[in-house]
SELO-589217 format. One record per residue: residue in three letters; x, y negated, z of N, C-alpha, C in turn. Coordinates in steps of 0.02 Angstrom, whole numbers, always signed. Layout:
SELO-589217
ALA|X|Y|Z|X|Y|Z|X|Y|Z
...
end
This chain:
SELO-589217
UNK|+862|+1500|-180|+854|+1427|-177|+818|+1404|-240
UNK|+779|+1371|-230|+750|+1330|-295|+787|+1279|-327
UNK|+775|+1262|-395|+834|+1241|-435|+785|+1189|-482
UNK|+804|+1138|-509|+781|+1092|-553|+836|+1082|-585
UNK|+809|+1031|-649|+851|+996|-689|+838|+911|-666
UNK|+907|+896|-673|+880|+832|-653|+970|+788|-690
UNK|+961|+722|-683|+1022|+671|-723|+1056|+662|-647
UNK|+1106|+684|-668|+1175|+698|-601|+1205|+645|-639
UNK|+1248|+610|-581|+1294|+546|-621|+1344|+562|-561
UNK|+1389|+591|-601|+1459|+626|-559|+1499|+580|-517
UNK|+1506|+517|-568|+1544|+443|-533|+1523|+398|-571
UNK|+1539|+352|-557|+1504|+296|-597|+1526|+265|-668
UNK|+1481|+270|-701|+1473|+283|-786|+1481|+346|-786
UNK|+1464|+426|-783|+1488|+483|-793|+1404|+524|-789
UNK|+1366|+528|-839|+1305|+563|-806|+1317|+642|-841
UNK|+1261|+670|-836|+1235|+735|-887|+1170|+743|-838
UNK|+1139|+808|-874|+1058|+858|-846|+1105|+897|-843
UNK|+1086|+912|-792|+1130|+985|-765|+1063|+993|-700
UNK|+1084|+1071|-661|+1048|+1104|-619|+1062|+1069|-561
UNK|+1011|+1068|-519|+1018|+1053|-440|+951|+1088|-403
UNK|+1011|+1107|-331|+966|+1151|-305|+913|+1092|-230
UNK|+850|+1121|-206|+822|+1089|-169|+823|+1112|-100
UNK|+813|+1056|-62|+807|+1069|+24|+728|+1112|+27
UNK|+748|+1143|+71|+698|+1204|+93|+610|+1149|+105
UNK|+548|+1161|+117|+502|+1118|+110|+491|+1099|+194
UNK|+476|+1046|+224|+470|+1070|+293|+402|+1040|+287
UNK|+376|+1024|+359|+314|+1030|+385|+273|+961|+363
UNK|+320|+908|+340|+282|+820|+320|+297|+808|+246
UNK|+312|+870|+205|+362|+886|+137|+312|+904|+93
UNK|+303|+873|+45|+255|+873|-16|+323|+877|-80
UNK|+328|+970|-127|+345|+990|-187|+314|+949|-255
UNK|+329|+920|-268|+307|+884|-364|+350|+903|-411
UNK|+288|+937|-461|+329|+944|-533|+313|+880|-560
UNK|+370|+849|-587|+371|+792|-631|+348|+802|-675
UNK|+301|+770|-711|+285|+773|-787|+335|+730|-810
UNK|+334|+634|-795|+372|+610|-818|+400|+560|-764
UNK|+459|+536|-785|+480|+502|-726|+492|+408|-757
UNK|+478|+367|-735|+482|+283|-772|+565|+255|-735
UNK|+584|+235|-801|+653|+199|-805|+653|+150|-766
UNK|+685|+121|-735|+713|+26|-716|+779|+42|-765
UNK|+763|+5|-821|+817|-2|-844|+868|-51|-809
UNK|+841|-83|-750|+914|-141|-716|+941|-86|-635
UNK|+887|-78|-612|+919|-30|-552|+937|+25|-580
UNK|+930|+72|-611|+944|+118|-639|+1000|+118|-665
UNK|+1026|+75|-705|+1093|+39|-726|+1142|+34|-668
UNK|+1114|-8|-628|+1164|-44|-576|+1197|+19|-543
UNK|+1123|+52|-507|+1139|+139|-469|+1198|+170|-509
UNK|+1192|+174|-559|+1239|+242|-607|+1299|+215|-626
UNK|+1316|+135|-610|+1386|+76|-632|+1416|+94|-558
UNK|+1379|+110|-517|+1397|+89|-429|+1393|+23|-414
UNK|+1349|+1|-442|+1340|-76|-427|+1282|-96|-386
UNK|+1246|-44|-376|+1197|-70|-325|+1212|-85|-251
UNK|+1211|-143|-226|+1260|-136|-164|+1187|-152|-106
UNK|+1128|-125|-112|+1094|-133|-52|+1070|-44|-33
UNK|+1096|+0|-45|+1108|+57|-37|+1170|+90|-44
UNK|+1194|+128|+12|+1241|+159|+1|+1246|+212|-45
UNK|+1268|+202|-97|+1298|+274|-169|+1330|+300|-141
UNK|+1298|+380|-143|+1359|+422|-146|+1362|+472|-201
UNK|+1402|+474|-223|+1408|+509|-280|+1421|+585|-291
UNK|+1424|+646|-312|+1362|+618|-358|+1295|+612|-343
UNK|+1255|+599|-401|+1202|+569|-370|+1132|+559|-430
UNK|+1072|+579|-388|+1033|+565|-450|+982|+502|-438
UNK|+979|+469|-503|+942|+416|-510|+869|+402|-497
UNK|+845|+365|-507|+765|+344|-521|+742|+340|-459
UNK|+668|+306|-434|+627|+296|-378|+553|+277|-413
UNK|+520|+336|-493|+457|+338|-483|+453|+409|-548
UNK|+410|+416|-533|+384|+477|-557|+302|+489|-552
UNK|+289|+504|-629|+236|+560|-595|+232|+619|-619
UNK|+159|+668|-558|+175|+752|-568|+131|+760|-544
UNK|+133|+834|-530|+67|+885|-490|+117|+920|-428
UNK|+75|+908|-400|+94|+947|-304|+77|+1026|-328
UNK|+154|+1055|-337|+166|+1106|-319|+150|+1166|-271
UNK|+179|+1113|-186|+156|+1138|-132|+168|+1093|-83
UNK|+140|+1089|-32|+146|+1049|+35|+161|+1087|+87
UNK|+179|+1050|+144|+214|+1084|+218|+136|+1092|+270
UNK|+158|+1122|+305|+104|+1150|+324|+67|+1070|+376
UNK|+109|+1031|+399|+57|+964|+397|+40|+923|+359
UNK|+54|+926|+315|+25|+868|+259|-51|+873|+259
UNK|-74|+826|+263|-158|+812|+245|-164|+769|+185
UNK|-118|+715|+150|-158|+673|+119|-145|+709|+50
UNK|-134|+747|+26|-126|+762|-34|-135|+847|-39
UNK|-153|+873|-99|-172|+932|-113|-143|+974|-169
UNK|-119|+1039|-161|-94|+1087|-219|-130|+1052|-268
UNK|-107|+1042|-338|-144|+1043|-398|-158|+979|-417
UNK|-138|+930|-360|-166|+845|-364|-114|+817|-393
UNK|-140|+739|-445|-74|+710|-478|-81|+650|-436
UNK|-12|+667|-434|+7|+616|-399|+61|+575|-428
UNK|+107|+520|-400|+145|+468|-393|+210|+488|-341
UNK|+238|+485|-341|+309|+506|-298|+377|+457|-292
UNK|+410|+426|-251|+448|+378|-232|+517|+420|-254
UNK|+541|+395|-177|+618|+427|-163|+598|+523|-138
UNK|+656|+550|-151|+639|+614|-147|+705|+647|-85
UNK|+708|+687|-94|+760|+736|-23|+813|+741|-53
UNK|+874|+729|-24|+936|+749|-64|+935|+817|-84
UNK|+960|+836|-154|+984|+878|-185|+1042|+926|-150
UNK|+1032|+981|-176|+1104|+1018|-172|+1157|+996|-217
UNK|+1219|+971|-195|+1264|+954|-242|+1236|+905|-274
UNK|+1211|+840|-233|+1184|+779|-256|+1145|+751|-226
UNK|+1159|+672|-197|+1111|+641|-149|+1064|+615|-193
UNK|+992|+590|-181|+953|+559|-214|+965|+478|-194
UNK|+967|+431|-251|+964|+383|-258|+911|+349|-286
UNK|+860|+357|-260|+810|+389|-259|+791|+451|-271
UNK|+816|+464|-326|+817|+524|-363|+750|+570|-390
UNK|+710|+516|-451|+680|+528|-479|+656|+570|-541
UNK|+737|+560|-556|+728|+567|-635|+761|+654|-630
UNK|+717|+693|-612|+718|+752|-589|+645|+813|-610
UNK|+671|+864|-658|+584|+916|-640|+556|+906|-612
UNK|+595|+929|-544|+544|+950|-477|+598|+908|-417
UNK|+566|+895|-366|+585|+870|-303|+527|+884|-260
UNK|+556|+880|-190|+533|+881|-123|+544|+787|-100
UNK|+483|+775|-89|+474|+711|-52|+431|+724|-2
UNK|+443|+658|+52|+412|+647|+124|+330|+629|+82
UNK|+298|+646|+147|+223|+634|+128|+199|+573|+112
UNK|+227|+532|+153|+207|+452|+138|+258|+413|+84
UNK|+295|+463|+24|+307|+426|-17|+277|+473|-93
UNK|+223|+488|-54|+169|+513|-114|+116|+479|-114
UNK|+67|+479|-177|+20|+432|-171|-27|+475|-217
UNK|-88|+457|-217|-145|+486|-275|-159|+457|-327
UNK|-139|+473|-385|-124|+444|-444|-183|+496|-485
UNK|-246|+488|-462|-307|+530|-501|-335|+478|-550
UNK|-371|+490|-607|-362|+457|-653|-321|+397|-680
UNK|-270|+404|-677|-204|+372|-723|-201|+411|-747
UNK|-147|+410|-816|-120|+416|-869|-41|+446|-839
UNK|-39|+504|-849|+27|+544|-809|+106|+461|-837
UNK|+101|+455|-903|+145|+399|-947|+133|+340|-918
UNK|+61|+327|-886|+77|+252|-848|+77|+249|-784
UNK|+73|+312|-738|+69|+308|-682|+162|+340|-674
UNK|+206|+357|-710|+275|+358|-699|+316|+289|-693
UNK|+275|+240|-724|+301|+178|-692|+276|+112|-654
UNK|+255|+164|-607|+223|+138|-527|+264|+92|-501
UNK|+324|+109|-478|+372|+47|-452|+395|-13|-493
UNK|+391|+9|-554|+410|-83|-614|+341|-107|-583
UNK|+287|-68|-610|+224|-103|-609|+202|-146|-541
UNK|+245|-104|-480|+232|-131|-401|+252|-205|-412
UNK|+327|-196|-417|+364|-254|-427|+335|-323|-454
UNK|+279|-320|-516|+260|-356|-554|+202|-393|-526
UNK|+170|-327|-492|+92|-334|-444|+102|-383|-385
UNK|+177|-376|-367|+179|-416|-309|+206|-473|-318
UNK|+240|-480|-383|+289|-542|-399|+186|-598|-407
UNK|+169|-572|-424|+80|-603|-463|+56|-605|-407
UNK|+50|-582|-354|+14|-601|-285|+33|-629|-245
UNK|+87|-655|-248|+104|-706|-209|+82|-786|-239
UNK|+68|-784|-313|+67|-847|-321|-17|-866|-283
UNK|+0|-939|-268|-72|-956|-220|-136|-973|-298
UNK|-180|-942|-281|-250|-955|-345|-261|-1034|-327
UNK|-249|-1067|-361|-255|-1141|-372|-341|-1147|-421
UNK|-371|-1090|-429|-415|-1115|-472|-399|-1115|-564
UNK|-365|-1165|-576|-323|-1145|-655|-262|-1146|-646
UNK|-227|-1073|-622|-153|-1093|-640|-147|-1064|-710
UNK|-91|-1090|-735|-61|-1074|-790|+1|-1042|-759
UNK|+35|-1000|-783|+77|-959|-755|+128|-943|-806
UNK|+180|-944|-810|+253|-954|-854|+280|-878|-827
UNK|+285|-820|-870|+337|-761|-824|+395|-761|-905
UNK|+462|-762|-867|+510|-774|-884|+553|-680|-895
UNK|+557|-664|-955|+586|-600|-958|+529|-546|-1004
UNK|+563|-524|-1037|+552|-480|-1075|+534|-401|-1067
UNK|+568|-376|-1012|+590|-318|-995|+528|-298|-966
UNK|+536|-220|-924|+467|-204|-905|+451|-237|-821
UNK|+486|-269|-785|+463|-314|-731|+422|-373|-755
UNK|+480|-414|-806|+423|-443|-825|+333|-436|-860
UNK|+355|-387|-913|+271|-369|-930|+223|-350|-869
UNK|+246|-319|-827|+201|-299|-768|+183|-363|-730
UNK|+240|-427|-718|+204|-486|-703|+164|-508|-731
UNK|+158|-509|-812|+119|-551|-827|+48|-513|-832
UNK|+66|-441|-842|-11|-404|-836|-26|-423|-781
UNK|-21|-420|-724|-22|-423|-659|-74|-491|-647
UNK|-35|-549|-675|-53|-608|-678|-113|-629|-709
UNK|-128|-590|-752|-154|-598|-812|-242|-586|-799
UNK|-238|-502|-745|-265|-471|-707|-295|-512|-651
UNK|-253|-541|-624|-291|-591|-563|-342|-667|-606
UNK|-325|-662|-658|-382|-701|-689|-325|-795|-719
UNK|-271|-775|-714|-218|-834|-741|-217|-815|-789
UNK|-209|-884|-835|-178|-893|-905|-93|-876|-908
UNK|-59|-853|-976|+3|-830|-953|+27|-823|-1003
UNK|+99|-861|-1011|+134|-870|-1086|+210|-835|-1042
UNK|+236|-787|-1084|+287|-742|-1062|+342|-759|-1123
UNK|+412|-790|-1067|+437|-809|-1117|+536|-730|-1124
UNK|+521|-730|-1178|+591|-664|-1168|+650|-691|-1232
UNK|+665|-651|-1248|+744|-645|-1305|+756|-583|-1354
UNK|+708|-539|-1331|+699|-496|-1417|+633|-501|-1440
UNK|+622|-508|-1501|+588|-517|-1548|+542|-434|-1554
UNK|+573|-403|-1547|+558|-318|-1540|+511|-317|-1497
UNK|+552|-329|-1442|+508|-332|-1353|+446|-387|-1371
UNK|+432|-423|-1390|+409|-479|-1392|+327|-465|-1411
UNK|+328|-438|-1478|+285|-405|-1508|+226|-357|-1485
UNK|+248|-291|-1461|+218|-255|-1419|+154|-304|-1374
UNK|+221|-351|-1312|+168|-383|-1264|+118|-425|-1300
UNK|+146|-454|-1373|+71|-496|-1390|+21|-454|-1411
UNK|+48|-387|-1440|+4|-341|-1447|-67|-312|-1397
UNK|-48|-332|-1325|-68|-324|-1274|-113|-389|-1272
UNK|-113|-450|-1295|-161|-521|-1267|-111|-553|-1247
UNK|-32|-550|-1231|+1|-609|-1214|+50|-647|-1243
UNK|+11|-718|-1233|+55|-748|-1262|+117|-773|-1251
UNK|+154|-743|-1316|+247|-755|-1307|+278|-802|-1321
UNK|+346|-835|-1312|+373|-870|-1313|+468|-829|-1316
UNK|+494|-847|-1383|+564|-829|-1400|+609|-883|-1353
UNK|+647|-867|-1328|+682|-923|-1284|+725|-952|-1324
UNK|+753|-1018|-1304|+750|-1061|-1366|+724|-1115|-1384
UNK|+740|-1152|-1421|+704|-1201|-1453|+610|-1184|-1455
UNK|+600|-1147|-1465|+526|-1105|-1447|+518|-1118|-1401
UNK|+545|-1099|-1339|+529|-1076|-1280|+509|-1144|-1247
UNK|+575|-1198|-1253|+569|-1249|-1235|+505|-1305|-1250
UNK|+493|-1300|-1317|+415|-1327|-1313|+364|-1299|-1289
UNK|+365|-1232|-1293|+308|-1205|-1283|+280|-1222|-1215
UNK|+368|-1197|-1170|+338|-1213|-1092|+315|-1281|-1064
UNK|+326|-1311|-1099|+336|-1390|-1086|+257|-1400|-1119
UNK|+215|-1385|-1172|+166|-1401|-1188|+117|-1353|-1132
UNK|+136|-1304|-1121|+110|-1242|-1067|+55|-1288|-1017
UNK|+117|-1316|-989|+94|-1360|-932|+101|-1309|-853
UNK|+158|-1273|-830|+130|-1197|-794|+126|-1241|-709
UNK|+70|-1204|-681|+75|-1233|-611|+109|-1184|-582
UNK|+153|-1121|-620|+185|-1064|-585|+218|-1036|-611
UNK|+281|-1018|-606|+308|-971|-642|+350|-900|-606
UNK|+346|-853|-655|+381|-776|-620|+420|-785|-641
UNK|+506|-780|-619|+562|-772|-625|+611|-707|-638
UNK|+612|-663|-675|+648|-592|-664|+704|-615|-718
UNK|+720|-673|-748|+795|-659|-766|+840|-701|-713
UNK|+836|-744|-698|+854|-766|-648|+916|-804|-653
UNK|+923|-828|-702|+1003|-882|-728|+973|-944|-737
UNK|+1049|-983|-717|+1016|-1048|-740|+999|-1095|-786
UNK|+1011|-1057|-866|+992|-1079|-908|+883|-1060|-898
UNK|+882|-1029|-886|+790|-1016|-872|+767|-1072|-815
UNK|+784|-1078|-742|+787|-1137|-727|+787|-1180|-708
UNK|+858|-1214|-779|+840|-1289|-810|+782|-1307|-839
UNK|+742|-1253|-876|+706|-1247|-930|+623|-1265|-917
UNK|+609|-1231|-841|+556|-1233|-824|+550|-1291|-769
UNK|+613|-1295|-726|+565|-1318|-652|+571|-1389|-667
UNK|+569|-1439|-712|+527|-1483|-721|+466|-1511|-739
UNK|+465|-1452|-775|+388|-1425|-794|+322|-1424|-744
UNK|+349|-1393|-679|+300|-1373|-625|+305|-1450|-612
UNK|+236|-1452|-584|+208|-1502|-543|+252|-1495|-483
UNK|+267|-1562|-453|+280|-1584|-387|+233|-1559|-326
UNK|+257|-1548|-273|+222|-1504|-220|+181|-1453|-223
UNK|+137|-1451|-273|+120|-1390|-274|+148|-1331|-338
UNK|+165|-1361|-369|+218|-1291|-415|+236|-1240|-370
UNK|+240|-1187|-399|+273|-1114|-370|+308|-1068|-412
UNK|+369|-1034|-379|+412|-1001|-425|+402|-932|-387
UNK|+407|-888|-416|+427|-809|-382|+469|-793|-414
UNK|+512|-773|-350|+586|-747|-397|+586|-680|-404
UNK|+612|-619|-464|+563|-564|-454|+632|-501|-486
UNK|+673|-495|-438|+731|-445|-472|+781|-440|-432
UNK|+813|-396|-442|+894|-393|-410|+948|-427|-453
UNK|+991|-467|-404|+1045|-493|-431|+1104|-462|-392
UNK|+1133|-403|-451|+1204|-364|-413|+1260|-428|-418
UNK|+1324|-383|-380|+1390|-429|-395|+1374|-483|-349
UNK|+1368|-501|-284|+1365|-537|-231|+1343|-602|-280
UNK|+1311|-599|-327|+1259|-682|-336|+1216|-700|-273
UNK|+1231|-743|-284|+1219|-780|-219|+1165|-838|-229
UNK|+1166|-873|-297|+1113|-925|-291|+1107|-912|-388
UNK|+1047|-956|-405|+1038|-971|-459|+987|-1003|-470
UNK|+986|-1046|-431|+932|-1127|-450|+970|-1171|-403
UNK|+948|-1232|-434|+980|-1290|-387|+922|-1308|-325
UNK|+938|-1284|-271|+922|-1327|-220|+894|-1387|-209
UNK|+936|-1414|-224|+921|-1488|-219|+851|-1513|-252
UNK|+855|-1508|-321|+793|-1516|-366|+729|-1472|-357
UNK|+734|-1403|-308|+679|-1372|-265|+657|-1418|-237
UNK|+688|-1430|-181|+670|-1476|-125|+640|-1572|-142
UNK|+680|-1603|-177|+648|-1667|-204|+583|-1661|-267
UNK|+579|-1597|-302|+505|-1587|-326|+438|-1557|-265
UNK|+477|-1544|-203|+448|-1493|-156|+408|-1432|-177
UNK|+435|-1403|-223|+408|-1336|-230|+413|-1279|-201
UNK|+369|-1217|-196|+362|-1165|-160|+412|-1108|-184
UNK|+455|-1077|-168|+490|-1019|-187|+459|-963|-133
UNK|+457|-912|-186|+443|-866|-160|+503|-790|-190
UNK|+513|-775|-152|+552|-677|-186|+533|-615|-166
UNK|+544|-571|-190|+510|-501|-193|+562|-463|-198
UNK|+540|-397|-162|+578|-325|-159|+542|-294|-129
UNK|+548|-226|-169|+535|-165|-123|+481|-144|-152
UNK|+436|-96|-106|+356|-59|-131|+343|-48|-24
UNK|+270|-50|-48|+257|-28|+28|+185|+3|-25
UNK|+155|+41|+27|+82|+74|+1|+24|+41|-11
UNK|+13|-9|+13|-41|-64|+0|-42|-91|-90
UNK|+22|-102|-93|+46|-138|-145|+58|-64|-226
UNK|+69|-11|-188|+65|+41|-248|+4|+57|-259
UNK|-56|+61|-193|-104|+76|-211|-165|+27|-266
UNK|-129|-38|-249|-156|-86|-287|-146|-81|-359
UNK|-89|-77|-358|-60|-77|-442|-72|-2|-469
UNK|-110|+59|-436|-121|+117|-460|-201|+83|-491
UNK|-233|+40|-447|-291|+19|-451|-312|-21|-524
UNK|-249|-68|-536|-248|-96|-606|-217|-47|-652
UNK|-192|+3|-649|-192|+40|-684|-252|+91|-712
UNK|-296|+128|-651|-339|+151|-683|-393|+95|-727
UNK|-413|+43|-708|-451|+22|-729|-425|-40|-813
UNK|-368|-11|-823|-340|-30|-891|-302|-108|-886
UNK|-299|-136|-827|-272|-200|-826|-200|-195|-836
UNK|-162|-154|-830|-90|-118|-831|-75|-62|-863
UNK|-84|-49|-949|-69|-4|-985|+11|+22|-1028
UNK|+48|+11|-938|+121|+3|-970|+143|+61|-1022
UNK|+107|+105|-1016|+142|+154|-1072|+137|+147|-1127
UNK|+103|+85|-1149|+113|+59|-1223|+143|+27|-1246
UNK|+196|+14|-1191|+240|-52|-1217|+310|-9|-1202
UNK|+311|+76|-1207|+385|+116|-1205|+391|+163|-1259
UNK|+435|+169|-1282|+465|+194|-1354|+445|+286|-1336
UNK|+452|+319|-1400|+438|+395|-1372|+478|+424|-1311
UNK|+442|+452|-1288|+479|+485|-1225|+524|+529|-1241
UNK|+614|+528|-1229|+650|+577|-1237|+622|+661|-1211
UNK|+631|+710|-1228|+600|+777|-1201|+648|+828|-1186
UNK|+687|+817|-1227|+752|+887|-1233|+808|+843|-1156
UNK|+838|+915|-1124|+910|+875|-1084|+941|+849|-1150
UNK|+962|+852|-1192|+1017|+830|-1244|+968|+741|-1228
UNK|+913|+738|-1253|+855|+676|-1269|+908|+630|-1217
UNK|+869|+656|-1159|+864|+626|-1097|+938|+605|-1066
UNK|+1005|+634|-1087|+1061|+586|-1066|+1078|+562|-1113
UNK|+1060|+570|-1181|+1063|+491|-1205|+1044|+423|-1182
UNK|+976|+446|-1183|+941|+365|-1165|+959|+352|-1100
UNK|+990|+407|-1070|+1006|+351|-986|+1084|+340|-1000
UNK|+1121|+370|-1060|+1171|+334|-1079|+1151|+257|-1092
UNK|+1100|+246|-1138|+1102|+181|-1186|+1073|+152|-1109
UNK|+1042|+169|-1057|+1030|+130|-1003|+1082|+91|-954
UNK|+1127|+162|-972|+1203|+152|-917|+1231|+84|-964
UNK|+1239|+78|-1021|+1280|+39|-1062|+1224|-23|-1075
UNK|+1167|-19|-1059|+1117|-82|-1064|+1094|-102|-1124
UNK|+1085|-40|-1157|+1073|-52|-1234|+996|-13|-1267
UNK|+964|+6|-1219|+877|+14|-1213|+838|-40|-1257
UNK|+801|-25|-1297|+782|-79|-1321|+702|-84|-1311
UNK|+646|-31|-1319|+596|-46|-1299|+583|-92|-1219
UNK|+532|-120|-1215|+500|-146|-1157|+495|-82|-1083
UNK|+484|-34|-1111|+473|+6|-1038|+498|+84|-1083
UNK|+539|+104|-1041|+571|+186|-1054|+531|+234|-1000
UNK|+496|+288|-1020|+479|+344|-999|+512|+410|-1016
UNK|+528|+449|-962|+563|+545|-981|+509|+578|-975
UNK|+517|+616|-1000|+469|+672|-1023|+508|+737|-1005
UNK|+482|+777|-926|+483|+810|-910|+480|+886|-899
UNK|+411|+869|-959|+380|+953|-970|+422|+1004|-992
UNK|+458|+1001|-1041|+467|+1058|-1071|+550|+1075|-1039
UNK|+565|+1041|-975|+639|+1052|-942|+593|+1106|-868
UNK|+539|+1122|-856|+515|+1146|-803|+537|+1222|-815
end
């Protein structure tokens, strides 16, 4: 049986790298060695707490839903992809002695064909975080091109930076407002302009003027903050994250509806939308691997930092694993 290393999370809060063996390859089954695999530091969290409640956990269980690698081997129907090609890789096949939850953050895995993609010129480090970057690509395409919007993305983390690249990319102006000073930095390092939440934040957005804003923290202190800001009827919000723990609301209604503004929300990845955001990636509009701290390399590395993930204490903008030297 073939065997990888991959982050087993026994029960919830309980991880390590330990061995897991793989399902045999069948006929629609595309093999990837991971080079590296990209964090969600919030699903990734939630998955390994047992808090993700729009999938069933079973434990144990391995994390993550992006990666990238080189095709190993394929089943004898696969056409869209080739031995030796880098690719992009989703959810993968349950493990021996471990279901995938997605189960990314793994050497090697066996995935279905259509949750591979061609990730040829990317950057192995920015094409491992394909799914933040989806997330961001799509939270930014929904807003309607008004011509000049100004665009408000709310959050620090790596959903948010991918909105505002995203945004930024479609040709909007874009003031990103977050809460570390650390995180903060990097993205202006990138061309965007930040905003400390806060007394900061509050002028800034308010002088902003935004005809739109991306939402990925999603409380109601954020907002109070903004949606008076947006113009009446045509303002637009995208709401852009998971809220575990049966939350149920976090804007007022009421004040939606008497400004008549547009809400919009997001989930998921479909292929249109990865292939797009592989697209702003090769061509440099989306250079998330500059906004993630060194890549852990050693197993010892690597359940740390998905410790400090489990406990929510990550501090760069975007976390990448580093795969190679566990093959």
């Amino acid at each position: 049986m073939t065997t990888a290393r991959a982050v087993v999370v026994s029960e919830p809060g309980v991880l390590a790298v330990t061995e897991v063996g793989l399902r045999a390859l069948g006929a629609r089954d595309v093999l990837v060695r991971t080079l590296f695999s990209g964090v969600s530091t919030g699903t990734d969290k939630w998955v390994m707490q047992g808090r993700f409640t729009w999938r069933n956990l079973r434990f144990p269980l391995v994390p993550g839903y992006q990666r990238s690698g080189i095709v190993e081997a394929v089943g004898d129907e696969v056409t869209t992809v080739v031995v030796g090609q880098h690719v992009v890789a989703t959810e993968s096949a349950d493990f021996t002695g471990a279901s995938a939850a997605w189960g990314a953050h793994t050497s090697l895995a066996v995935t279905a064909e259509d949750e591979v993609y061609d990730a040829t010129g990317v950057l192995p480090e920015r094409a491992a975080l394909i799914i933040s970057g989806q997330v961001g690509y799509n939270a930014a395409s929904r807003i309607i091109d008004a011509g000049e919007n100004r665009v408000v993305v709310y959050g620090d983390g790596i959903i948010g930076a991918s909105g505002a690249l995203a945004a930024r990319a479609r040709g909007f102006a874009v003031l990103l407002v977050g809460r570390h000073t650390d995180r903060l930095g990097p993205l202006a390092a990138l061309g965007i302009r930040t905003a400390r939440s806060g007394a900061e934040s509050v002028r800034a957005v308010r002088d902003w003027q935004p005809t739109a804003v991306i939402d990925t923290v999603q409380n109601e202190a954020a907002f109070d903050e903004y949606v008076d800001s947006l113009p009446p009827v045509t303002g637009q919000i995208v709401y852009s994250g998971h809220s575990p723990d049966g939350v149920t609301a976090w804007a007022d209604m009421e004040r939606l509806q008497k400004r008549e503004l547009t809400a919009s929300f997001v989930s998921g990845w479909e292929r249109a939308r990865i292939e797009g955001t592989l697209d702003r990636m090769r061509d440099g509009s989306m250079p998330l691997e500059l906004l993630a701290g060194p890549p852990p390399r050693t197993a010892s590395e690597i359940a740390a930092t998905m410790t400090e993930v489990l406990a929510g204490t990550v501090r760069p903008v975007a976390t990448v694993l580093d795969w190679r030297a566990l093959h």
